[in-house]
C-alpha positions as semicolon CSV with decimal commas, in nm:
position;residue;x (nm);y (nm);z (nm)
1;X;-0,925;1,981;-4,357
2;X;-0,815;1,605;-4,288
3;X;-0,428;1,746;-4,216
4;X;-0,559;2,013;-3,989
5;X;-0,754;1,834;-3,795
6;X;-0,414;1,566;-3,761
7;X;-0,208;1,873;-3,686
8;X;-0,411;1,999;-3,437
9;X;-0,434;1,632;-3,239
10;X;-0,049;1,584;-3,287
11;X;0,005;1,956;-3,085
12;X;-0,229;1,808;-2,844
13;X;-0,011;1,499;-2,819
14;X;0,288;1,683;-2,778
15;X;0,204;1,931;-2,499
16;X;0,086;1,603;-2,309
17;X;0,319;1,377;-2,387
18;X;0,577;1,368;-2,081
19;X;0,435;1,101;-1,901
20;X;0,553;0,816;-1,647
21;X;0,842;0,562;-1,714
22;X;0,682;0,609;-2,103
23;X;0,728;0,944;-2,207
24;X;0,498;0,845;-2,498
25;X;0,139;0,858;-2,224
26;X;-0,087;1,187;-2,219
27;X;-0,158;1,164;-1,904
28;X;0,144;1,228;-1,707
29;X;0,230;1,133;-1,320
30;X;0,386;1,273;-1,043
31;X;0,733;1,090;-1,115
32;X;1,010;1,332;-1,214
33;X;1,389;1,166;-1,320
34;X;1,621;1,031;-1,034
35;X;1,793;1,359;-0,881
36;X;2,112;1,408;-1,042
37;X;2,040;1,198;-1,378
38;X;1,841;1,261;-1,685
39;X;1,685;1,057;-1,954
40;X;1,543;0,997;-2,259
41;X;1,176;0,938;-2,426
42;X;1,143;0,876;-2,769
43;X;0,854;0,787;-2,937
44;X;0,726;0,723;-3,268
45;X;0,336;0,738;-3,386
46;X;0,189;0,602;-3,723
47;X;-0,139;0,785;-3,787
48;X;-0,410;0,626;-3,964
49;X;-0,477;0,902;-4,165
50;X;-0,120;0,842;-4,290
51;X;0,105;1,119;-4,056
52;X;0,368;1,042;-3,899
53;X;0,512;1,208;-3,556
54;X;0,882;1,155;-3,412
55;X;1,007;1,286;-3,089
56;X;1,301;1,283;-2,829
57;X;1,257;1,472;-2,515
58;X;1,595;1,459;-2,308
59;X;1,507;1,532;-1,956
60;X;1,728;1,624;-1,625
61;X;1,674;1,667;-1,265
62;X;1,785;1,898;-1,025
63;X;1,622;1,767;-0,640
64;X;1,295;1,743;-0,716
65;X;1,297;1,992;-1,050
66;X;1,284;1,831;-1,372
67;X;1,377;2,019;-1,689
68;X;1,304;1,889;-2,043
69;X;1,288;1,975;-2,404
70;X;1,098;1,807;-2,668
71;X;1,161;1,812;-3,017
72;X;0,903;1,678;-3,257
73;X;0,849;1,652;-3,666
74;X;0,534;1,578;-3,788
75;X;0,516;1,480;-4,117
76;X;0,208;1,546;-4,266
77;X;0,218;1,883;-4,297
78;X;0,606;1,882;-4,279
79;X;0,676;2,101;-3,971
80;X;0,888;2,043;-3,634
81;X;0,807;2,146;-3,309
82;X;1,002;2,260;-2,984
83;X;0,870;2,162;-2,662
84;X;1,035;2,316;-2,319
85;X;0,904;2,197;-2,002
86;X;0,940;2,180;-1,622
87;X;0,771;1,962;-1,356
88;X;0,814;2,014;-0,958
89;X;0,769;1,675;-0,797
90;X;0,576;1,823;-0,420
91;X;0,535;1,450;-0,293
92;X;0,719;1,173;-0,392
93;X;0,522;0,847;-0,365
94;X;0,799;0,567;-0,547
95;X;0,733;0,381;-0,185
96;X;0,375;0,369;-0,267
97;X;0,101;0,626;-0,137
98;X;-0,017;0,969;-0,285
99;X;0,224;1,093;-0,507
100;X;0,189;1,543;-0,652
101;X;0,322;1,711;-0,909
102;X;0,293;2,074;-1,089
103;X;0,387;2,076;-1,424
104;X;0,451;2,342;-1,733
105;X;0,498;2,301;-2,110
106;X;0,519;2,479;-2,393
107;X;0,480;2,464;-2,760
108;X;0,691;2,613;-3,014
109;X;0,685;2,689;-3,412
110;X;0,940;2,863;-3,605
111;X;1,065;3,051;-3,292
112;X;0,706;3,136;-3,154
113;X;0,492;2,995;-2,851
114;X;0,204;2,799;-3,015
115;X;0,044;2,664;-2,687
116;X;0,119;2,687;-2,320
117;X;0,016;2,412;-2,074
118;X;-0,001;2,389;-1,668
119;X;-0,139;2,093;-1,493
120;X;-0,139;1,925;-1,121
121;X;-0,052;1,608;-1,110
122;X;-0,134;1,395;-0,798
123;X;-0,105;1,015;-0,872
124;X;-0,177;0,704;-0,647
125;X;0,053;0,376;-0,567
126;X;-0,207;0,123;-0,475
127;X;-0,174;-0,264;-0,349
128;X;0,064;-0,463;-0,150
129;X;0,325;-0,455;-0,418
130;X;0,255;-0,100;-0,573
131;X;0,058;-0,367;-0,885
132;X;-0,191;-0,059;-0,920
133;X;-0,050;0,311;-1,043
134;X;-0,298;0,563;-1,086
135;X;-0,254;0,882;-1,231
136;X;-0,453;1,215;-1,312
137;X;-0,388;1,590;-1,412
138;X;-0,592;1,926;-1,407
139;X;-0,506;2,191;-1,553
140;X;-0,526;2,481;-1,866
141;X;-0,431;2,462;-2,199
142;X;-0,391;2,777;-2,412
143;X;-0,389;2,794;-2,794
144;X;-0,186;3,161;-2,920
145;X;-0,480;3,390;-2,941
146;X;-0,729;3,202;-2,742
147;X;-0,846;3,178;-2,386
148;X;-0,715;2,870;-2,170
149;X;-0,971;2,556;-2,179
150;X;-0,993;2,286;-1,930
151;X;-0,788;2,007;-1,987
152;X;-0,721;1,661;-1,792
153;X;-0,747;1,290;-1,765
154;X;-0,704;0,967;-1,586
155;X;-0,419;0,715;-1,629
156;X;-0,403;0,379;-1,512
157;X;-0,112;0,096;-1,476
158;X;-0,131;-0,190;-1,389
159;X;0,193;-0,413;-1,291
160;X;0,146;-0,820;-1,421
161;X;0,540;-0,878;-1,349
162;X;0,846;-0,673;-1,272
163;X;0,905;-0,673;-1,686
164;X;0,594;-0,622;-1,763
165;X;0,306;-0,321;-1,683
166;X;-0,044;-0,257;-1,848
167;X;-0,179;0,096;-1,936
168;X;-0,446;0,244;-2,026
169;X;-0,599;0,632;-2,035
170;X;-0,822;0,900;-2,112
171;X;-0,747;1,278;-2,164
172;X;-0,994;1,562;-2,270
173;X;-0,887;1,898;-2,339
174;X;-1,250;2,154;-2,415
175;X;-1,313;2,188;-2,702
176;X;-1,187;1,895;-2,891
177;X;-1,232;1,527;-2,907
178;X;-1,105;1,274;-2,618
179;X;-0,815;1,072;-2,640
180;X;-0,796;0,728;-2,546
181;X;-0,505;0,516;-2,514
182;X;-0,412;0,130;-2,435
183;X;-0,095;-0,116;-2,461
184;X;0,214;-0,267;-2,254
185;X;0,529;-0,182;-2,135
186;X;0,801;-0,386;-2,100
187;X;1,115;-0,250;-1,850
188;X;1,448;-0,373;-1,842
189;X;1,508;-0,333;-1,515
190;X;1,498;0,015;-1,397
191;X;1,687;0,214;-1,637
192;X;1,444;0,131;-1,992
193;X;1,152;0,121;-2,133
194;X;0,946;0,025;-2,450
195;X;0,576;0,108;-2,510
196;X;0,355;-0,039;-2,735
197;X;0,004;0,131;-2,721
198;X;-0,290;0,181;-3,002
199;X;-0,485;0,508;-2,934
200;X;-0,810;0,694;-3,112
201;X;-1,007;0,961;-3,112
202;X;-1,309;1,053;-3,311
203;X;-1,141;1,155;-3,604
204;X;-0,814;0,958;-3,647
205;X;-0,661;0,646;-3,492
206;X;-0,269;0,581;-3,444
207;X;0,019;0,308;-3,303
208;X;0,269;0,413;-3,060
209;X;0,636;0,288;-3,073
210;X;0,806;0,447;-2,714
211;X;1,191;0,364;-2,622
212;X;1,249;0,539;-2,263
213;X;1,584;0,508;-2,096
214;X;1,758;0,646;-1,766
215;X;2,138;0,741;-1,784
């Protein structure tokens, strides 16, 4: 019962997972990669209940289209998952302001969709310097077999240098438990990343390892 209930958080976790400069968030914002360039988030999470999740999600834009595609292996129950998505930045707010996105993603398993996702994405630049980001998303999420369910949450970051950014957030699908999440990220200048959050939920509680980079 103990590895479904970690299975079923780690899907979760997956359909939410492409986030701001951190790939490794659930709540995403309205950012999408510099036109013409892609990137990569990685992250790792340790599970307390002893699973383990890896994923890369290579990402390229095209304007303001952004096309990406996850792959993740849990470990606990030994299974891998494929995750294509696509994200339509409608306002870009890098120069502070009220930033939108719409957003898609998908779950796969052996060759089949699992879970389907669509969101909006509007997000906030706040402060003289941009110190305060905020981010939220709306949307559906649909299991195989099921009706969609609400599903959201609210992301904050907060800027304490250049190098170095706080985060925190909270996201809620219907029907299960909420996710919170807190940590820092430290950015070498504009082209990487690395997270370091500690999340929980009602059931299970996990550490975060992210390594995001822009090439």
């Amino acid at each position: 019962m103990k590895r479904t209930i970690i299975t079923a958080m780690m899907a979760t976790v997956v359909a939410a997972g492409t986030a701001h400069a951190g790939g490794s968030l659930f709540v995403d914002d309205s950012g999408v990669t510099p036109a013409g360039r892609c990137q990569l988030e990685s992250w790792l999470r340790a599970f307390s209940g002893g699973g383990r999740e890896l994923t890369l999600s290579p990402a390229c834009s095209a304007g303001p289209l952004e096309f990406s595609l996850g792959l993740t292996r849990i470990s606990r129950p030994g299974q891998s998952l494929l995750t294509p998505g696509l994200k339509w930045q409608l306002r870009d707010n890098s120069n502070g302001g009220f930033g939108l996105a719409v957003a898609t993603t998908g779950i796969y398993q052996h060759g089949k969709l699992k879970q389907t996702d669509v969101y909006v994405a509007p997000a906030w630049a706040l402060g003289a310097d941009q110190q305060w980001q905020i981010f939220t998303n709306l949307g559906l999420s649909r299991d195989r077999g099921e009706k969609s369910k609400l599903a959201g949450g609210l992301g904050m970051q907060y800027s304490l240098s250049k190098a170095v950014d706080l985060v925190a957030e909270r996201y809620i699908r219907k029907g299960r438990d909420a996710t919170n999440e807190a940590g820092i990220s430290f950015n070498f200048g504009s082209s990487a990343s690395i997270d370091l959050l500690v999340g929980k939920n009602r059931t299970d509680q996990w550490f975060t390892f992210g390594y995001n980079v822009v090439f």
